[in-house]
C-alpha positions in Angstrom: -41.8 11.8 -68.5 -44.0 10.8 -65.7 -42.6 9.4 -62.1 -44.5 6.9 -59.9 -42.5 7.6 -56.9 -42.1 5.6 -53.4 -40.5 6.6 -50.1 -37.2 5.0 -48.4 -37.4 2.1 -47.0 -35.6 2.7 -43.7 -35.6 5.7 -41.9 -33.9 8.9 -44.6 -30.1 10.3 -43.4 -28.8 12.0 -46.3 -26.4 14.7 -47.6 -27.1 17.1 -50.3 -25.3 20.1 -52.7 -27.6 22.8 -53.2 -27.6 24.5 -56.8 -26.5 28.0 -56.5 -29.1 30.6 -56.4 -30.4 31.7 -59.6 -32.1 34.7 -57.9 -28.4 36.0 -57.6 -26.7 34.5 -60.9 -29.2 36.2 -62.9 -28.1 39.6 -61.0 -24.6 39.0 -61.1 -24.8 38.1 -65.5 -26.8 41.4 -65.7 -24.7 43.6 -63.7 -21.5 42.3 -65.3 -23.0 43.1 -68.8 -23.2 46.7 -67.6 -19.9 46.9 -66.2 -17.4 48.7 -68.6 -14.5 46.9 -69.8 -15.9 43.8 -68.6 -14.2 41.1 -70.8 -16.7 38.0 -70.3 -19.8 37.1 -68.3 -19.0 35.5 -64.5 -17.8 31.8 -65.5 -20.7 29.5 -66.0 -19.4 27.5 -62.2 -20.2 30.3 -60.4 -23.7 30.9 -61.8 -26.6 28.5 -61.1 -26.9 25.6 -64.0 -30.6 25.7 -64.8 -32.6 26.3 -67.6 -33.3 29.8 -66.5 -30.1 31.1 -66.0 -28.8 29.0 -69.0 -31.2 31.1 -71.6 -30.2 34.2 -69.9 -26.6 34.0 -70.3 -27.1 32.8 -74.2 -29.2 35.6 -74.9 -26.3 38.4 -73.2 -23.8 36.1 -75.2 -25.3 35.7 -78.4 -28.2 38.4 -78.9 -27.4 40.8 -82.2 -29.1 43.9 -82.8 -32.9 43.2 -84.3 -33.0 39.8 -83.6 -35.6 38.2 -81.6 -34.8 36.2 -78.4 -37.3 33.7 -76.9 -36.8 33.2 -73.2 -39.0 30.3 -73.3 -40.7 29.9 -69.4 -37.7 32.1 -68.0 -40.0 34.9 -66.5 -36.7 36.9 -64.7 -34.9 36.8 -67.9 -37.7 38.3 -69.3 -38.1 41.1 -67.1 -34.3 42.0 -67.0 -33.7 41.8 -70.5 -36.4 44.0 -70.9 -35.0 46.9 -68.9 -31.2 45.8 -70.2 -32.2 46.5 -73.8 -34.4 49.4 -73.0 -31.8 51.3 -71.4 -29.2 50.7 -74.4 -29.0 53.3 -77.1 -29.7 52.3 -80.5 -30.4 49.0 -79.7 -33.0 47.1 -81.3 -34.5 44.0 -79.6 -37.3 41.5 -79.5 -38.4 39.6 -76.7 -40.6 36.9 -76.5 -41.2 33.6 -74.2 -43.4 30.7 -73.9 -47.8 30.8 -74.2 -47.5 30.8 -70.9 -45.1 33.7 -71.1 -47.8 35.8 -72.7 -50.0 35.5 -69.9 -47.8 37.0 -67.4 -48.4 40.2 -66.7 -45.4 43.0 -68.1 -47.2 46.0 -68.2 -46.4 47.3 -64.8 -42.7 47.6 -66.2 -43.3 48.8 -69.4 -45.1 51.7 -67.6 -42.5 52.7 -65.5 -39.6 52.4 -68.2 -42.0 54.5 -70.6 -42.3 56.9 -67.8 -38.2 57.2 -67.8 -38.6 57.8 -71.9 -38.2 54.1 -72.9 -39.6 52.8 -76.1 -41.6 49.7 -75.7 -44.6 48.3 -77.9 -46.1 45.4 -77.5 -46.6 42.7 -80.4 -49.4 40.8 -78.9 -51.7 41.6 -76.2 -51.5 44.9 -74.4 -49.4 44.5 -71.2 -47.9 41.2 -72.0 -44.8 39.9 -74.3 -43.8 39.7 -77.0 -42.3 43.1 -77.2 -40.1 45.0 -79.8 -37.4 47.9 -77.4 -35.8 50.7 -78.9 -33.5 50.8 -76.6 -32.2 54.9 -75.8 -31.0 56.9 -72.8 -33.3 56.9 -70.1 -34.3 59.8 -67.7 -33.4 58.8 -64.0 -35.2 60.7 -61.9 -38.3 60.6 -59.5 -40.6 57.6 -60.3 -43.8 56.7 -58.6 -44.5 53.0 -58.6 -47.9 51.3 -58.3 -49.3 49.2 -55.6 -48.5 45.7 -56.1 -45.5 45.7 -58.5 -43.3 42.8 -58.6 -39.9 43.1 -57.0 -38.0 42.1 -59.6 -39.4 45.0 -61.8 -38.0 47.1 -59.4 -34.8 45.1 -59.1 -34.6 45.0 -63.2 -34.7 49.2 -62.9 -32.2 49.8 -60.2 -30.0 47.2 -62.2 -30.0 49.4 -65.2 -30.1 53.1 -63.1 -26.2 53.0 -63.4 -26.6 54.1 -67.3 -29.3 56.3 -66.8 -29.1 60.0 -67.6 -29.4 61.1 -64.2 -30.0 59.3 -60.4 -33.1 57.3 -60.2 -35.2 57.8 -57.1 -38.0 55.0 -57.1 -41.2 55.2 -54.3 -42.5 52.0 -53.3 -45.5 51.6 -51.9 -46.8 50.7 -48.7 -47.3 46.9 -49.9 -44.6 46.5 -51.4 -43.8 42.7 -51.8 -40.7 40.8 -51.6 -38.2 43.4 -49.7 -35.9 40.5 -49.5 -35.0 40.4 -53.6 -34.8 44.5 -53.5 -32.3 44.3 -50.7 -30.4 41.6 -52.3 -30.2 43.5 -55.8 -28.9 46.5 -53.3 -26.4 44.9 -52.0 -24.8 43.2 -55.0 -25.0 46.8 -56.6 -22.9 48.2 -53.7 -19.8 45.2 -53.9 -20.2 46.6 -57.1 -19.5 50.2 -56.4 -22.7 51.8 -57.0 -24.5 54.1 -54.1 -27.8 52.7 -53.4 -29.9 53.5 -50.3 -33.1 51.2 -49.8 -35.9 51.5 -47.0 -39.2 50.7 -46.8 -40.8 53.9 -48.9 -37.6 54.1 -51.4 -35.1 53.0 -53.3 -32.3 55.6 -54.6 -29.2 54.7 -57.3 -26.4 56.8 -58.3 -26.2 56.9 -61.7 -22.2 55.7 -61.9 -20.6 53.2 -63.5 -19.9 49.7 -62.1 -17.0 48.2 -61.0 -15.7 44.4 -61.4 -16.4 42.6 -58.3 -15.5 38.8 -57.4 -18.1 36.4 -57.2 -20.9 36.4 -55.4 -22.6 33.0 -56.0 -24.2 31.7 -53.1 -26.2 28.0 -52.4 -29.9 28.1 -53.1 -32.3 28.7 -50.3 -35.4 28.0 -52.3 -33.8 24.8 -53.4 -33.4 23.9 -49.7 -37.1 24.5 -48.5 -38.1 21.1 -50.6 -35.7 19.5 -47.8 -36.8 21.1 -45.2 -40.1 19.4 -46.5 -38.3 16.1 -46.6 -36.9 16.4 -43.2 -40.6 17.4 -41.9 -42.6 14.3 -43.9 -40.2 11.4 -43.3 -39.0 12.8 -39.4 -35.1 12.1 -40.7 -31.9 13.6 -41.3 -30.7 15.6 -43.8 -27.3 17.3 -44.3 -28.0 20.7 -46.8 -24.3 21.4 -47.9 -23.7 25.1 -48.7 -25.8 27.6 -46.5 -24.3 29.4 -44.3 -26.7 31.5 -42.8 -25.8 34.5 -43.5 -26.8 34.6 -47.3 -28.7 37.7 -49.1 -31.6 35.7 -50.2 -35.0 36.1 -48.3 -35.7 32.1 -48.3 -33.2 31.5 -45.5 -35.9 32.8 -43.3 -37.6 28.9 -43.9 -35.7 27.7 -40.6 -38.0 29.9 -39.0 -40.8 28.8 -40.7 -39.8 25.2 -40.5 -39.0 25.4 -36.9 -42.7 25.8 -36.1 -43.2 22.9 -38.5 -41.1 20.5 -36.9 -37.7 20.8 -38.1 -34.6 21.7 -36.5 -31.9 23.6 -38.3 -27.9 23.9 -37.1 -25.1 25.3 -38.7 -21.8 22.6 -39.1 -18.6 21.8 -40.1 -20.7 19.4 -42.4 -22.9 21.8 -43.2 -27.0 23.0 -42.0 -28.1 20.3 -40.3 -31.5 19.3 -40.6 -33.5 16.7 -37.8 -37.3 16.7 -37.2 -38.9 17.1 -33.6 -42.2 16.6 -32.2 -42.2 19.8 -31.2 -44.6 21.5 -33.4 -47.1 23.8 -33.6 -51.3 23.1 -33.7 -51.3 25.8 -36.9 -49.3 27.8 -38.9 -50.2 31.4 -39.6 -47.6 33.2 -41.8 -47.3 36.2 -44.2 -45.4 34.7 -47.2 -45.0 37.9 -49.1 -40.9 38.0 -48.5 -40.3 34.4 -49.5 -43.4 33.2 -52.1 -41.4 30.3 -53.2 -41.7 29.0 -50.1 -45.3 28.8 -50.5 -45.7 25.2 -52.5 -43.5 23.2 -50.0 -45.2 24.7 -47.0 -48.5 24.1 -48.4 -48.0 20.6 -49.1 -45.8 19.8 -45.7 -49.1 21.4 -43.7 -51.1 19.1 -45.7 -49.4 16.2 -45.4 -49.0 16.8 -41.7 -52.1 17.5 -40.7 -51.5 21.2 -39.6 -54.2 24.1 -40.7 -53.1 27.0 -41.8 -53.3 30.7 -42.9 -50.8 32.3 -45.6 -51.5 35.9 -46.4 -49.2 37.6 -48.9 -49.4 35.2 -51.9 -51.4 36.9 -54.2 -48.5 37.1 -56.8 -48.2 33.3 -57.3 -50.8 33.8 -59.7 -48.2 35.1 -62.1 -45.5 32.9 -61.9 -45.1 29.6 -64.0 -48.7 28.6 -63.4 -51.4 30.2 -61.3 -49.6 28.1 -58.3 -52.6 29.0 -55.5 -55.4 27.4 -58.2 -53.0 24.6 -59.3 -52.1 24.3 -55.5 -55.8 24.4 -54.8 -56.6 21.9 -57.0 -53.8 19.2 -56.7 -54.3 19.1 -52.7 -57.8 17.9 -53.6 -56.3 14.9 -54.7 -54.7 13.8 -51.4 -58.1 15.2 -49.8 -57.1 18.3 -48.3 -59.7 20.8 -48.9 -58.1 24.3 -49.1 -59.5 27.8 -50.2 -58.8 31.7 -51.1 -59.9 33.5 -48.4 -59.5 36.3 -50.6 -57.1 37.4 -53.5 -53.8 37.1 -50.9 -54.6 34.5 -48.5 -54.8 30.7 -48.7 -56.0 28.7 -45.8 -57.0 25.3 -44.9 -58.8 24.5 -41.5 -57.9 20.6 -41.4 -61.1 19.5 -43.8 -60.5 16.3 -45.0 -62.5 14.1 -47.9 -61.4 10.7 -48.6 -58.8 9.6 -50.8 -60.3 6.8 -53.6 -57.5 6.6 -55.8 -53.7 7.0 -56.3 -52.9 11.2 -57.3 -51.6 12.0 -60.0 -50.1 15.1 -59.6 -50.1 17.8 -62.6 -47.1 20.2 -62.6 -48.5 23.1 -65.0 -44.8 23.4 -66.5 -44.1 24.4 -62.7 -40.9 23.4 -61.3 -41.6 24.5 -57.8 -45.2 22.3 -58.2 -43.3 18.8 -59.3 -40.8 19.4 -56.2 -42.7 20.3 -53.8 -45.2 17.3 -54.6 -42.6 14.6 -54.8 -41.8 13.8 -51.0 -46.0 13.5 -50.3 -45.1 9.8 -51.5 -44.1 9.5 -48.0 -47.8 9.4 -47.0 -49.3 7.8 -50.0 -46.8 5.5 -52.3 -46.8 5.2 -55.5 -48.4 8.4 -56.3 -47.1 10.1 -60.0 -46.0 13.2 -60.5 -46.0 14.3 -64.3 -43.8 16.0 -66.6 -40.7 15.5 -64.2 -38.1 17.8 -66.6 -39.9 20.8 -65.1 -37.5 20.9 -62.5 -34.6 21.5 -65.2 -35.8 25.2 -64.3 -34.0 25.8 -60.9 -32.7 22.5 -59.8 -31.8 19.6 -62.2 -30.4 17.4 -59.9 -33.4 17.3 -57.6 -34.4 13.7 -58.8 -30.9 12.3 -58.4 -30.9 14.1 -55.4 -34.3 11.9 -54.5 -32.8 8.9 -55.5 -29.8 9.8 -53.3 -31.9 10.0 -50.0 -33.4 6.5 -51.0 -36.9 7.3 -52.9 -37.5 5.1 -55.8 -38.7 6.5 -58.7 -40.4 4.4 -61.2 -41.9 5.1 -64.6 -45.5 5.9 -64.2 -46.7 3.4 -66.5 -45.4 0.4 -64.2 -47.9 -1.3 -62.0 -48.2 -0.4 -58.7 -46.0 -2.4 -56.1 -47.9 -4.0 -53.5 -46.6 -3.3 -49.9 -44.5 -5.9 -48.7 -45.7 -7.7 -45.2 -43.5 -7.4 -42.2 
């Protein structure tokens, strides 16, 4: 379905419940699976209720030995599973996903779980799913990672060191991406008994087993940036209920970011407070390598704005749903804003502007983060579409209700246009 969507009418004050993170629900299913004498997953309330998560915890629930599993679009289930099953004696699995699932890259993993003695072969194209596992015991040990790895490959690894033969010692290198999801991962393992140490150069897990531990579910701070975004676009209110501040996930670093984009952000009884200001700055210049997610939402809210800018550390958004810096490229064209790679990690935009001749109509890609962060540039040009809308059942189903809430309209795209109405 396709949305031709309009802004509020008056002046947005809202209040909104966050999903829970699904950065930390699909930790929390893994590590429980691993846990001896663990009777049942975590209880679906106090894991996020998104597609993602969803098709992880049917596949730890229902999976038998040899039969394939298809995680659809769900790239972390993909990369947990694959270390989970892996790292499981005389387990046999197949995993598979989406087209788009075979075009993301895998082989970095494979690698380093081959290098621990994993058995891994590919079905398709070298370095991407489908994949058959054998799981057996693996090594532990010393392990060398290359430049550029994903943090949840590492995450996926220390998740499964527990079980491994002996402690696993992992070097990162210098440019290692995403410290925020590595640290979080680190600290789940610890509530859950297991010695890990973390620093910039390593990560090292005792190889003993986990203990139960209560939940850890925590509000969504990805989920939040779009509303930081609506706060910034429509210079309103908005009440985030669920952050406190003090969560594990990387994204709560947005107030930051925000803050030089014109948002305010305080800590309640109601909850984080969100209130725009004039107060902004004349560019933004920001390494996004510890909160990527960020990226489509800041991209659009700089556009919309007015405000050039400079991201470095984005290169891996090429590998997530969609290529999000070309479709990002490419959609911002459409409200006029010229932007470009300066090269394969940086995105920038120096305020060029061509003119606008007809209403966007925003493609999505099968990219949650894309549709959201898309949606609230209806403040600036009403009526604009944004297509395939169920994207969003990735991460956060409730964002269009939650739109509706703050007093957007959403129309079906095929309806005419409404004309403005005079003052």
């Amino acid at each position: 379905m396709d949305y031709r969507i309009y802004p509020p009418d008056e002046i947005l004050e809202t209040a909104v419940a966050l999903p829970l993170s699904k950065s930390i629900s699909a930790r929390a299913l893994i590590m429980a699976y691993l846990t001896p004498g663990a009777l049942a997953l975590p209880a679906a309330e106090e894991t996020a209720d998104c597609t993602d998560t969803r098709v992880l915890r049917y596949i730890l629930e229902n999976h038998r030995n040899g039969n394939p599993d298809n995680v659809g679009a769900a790239g972390t289930a993909m990369r947990f599973l694959t270390a989970l099953f892996a790292a499981m004696p005389g387990h046999e699995a197949i995993l598979d996903g989406n087209e788009r699932m075979h075009h993301r890259p895998i082989g970095p993993l494979v690698d380093a779980l081959r290098a621990m003695g994993a058995k891994i072969e590919y079905l398709g194209e070298d370095g991407f799913p489908p994949l058959r596992i054998s799981g057996t015991t693996l090594a532990g040990g010393e392990l060398t990672v290359e430049s550029g790895l994903s943090s949840q490959f590492i995450s996926a690894m220390m998740m499964v060191a527990p079980v491994m033969a002996a402690p696993l010692r992992i070097i990162l290198p210098p440019d290692m991406r995403s410290m925020p999801y590595i640290n979080m991962t680190a600290e789940m393992m610890r509530r859950r008994g297991i010695d890990v140490e973390t620093d910039r150069d390593s990560v090292a897990v005792a190889n003993t087993p986990y203990r139960p531990c209560p939940s850890d579910a925590e509000t969504d701070w990805s989920a939040a940036t779009f509303w930081y975004e609506i706060a910034a676009l429509t210079a309103g209110w908005v009440t985030v209920r669920g952050p406190r501040g003090d969560e594990l996930q990387g994204d709560r670093a947005v107030a930051s970011l925000f803050e030089r984009m014109g948002v305010l952000s305080e800590f309640t009884e109601e909850g984080l407070e969100l209130s725009a200001t004039p107060d902004l700055y004349s560019r933004l210049d920001a390494d996004m390598a510890d909160m990527p997610d960020a990226v489509p939402a800041v991209v659009v809210t700089a556009g919309m704005i007015g405000m050039p800018l400079r991201l470095t550390g984005v290169g891996a958004l090429r590998h997530k749903e969609s290529d999000r810096l070309a479709a990002l490229m490419t959609e911002m064209r459409k409200f006029g804003v010229m932007m470009e790679m300066e090269n394969d990690d940086t995105i920038s935009w120096d305020g060029r502007r061509m003119p606008v001749t007809e209403l966007p109509a925003v493609d999505t890609y099968g990219d949650h983060r894309l549709a959201m962060a898309f949606a609230p540039a209806a403040v600036f040009i009403p009526g604009m579409v944004v297509r395939d809308v169920e994207v969003v059942d990735k991460s956060y189903p409730a964002f269009w209700s939650d739109l509706a809430g703050a007093g957007f309209r959403l129309a079906d795209a095929s309806m005419p246009v409404e004309e403005p109405v005079a003052d």
